[in-house]
Structure formats: structure tokens, C-alpha cells
C-alpha positions in Angstrom: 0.0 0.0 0.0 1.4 3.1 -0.9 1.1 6.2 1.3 1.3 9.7 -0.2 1.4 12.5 2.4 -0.4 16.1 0.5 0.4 19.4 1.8 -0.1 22.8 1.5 3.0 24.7 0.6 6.6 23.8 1.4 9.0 24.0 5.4 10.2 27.4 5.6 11.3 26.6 9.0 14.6 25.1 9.2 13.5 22.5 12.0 10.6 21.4 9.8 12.9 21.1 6.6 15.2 19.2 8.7 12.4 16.9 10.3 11.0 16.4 7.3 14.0 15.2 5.9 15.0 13.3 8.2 11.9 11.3 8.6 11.3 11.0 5.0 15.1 9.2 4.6 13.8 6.9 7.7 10.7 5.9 5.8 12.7 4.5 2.8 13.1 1.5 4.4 9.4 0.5 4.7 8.0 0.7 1.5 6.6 3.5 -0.7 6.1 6.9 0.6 5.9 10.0 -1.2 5.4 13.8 -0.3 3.6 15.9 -2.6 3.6 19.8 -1.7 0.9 21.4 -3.5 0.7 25.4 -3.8 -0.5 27.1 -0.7 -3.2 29.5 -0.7 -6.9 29.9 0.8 -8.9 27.5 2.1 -11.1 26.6 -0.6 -8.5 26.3 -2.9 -5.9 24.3 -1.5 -9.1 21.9 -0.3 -10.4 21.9 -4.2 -6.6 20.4 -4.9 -6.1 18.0 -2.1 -8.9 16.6 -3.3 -8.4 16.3 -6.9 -4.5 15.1 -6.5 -6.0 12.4 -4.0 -8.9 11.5 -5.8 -9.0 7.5 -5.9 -6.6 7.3 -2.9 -8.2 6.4 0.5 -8.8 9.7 2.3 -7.5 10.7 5.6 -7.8 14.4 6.3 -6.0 15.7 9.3 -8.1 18.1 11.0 -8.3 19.0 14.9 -12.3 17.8 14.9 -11.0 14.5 13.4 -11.3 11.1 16.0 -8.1 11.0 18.0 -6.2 8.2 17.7 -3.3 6.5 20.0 -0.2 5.1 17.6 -1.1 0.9 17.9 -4.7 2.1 17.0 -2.8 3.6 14.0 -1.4 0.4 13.3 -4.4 -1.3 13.5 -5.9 0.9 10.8 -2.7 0.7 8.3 -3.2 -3.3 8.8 -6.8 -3.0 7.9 -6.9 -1.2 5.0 -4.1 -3.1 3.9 -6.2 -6.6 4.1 -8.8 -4.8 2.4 -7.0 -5.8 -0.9 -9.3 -2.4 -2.9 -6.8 0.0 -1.3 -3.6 1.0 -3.1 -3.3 3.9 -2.1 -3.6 6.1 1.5 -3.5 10.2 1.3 -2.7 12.0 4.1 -4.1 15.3 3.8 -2.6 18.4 5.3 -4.0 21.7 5.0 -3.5 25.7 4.5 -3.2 27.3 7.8 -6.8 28.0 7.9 -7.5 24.3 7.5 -9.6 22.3 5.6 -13.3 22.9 4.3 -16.7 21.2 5.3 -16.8 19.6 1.7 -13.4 18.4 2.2 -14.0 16.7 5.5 -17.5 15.4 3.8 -15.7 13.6 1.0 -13.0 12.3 3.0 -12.6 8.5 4.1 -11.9 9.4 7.5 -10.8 12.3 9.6 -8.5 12.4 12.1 -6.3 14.2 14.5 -3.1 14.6 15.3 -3.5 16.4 18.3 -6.5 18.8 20.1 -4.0 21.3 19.8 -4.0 23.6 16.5 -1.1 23.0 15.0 1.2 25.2 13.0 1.1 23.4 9.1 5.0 22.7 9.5 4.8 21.2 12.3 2.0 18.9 11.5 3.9 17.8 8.5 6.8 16.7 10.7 4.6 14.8 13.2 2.6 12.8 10.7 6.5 11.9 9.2 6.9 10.5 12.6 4.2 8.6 13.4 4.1 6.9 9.7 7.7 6.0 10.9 6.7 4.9 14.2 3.7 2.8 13.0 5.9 1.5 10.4 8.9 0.3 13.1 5.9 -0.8 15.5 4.1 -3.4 12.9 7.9 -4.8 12.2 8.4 -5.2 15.7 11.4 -2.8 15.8 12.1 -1.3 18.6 11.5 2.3 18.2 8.1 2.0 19.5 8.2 1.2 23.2 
């Protein structure tokens, strides 16, 4: 299953470039991952092209109202769709700073959150990385999950 993480414009911020990075070089290892940054802009526009460069792709937007979810119940979701066997694809979709629209979160597969917290867009980016990574050492049994 291939994972493609969409986002609105690219890190400014040198600790997001770096995370980015950094996680993204981890991520090699465990199959097919690929980062798409799409132009940033308003609301409505950047939702009208997450969801037309996701569009057949399994949907998960990443929104603060979205259901919160711990990292094994994560795992348990990557494992599901996987066995699913109609899934070849899972987007992760990141927003513009004033996040995503109603009809965005309507058409999506699922929402969810990666923390109640607002987070800055950069940020967000670098957390998802990470957890992908995690999720990915914790259903190998690797030890970076503890």
C-alpha cells in the first residue's frame, strides 16, 4: 500500500525542513512513501486540490475535529486497509493554515487528528512523518516503538 502525504506549501522553518528530511530518509526502508507539496493559498482552494490530486486514494484528512487516535490504533488501521485488498493507495491530507473545508471533510474517508492542539502546518507535516515511521517500526516489531 502506498502512502502519499499532500500538503499545502513547502517548510520554511529550518526545524521542519530538517524533520522532514530526516523522517522521509527513515521511511525509505518501509515501502513507498511520497510527499507531494501542493501550492498554498486559501482555504477553498488548496481543499479543491487536495482533493483532486488524491482523488482514488483512501482519504484521511488531518483536522483537529477529526477522531483522536493512539499510535497501535494507528497500526491497526494501516493493517486493515491493507487486508482490504481495494486499497492502493492512503493520502494523508494536510491543510492551509486556515485548514480544511466542510466539503473536504465530507468527502473524505476518515478524519483524524493529530493532536487537540491547533497545530502550525509545518509542524504537522513533521509529526505525521513521525508517526508513519513509528507505525511502520511498531508493525515490524522494531524497537523504536516502546
Amino acid at each position: 500500500m502506498r502512502i502519499r502525504i499532500l500538503v499545502a506549501g513547502k517548510p520554511a522553518l529550518a526545524y521542519a525542513k530538517t524533520g522532514v528530511a530526516e523522517y522521509l530518509k527513515r521511511l525509505t526502508r518501509y515501502g513507498n512513501h511520497e510527499l507531494i507539496h501542493l501550492k498554498a493559498g486559501d482555504s477553498d482552494s488548496v481543499s479543491q486540490a487536495l482533493l483532486e490530486r488524491s482523488e482514488g486514494s483512501y482519504r484521511i484528512a488531518l483536522d483537529e475535529r477529526g477522531k483522536n487516535l493512539g499510535t497501535a490504533s494507528w497500526a491497526q488501521c494501516f493493517e486493515k486497509l491493507e487486508l482490504r485488498g481495494d486499497i492502493k493507495a492512503v493520502s494523508f491530507l494536510i491543510g492551509a493554515s486556515d485548514g480544511h473545508t466542510q466539503a473536504l471533510r465530507d468527502q473524505a474517508d476518515e478524519v483524524w487528528c493529530l493532536s487537540k492542539l491547533t497545530l502550525q502546518h509545518e509542524l504537522a507535516l513533521v509529526v505525521l512523518l513521525e508517526q508513519i515511521y513509528r507505525v511502520a517500526t511498531l508493525r515490524k516489531g522494531e524497537p523504536y516503538h516502546r
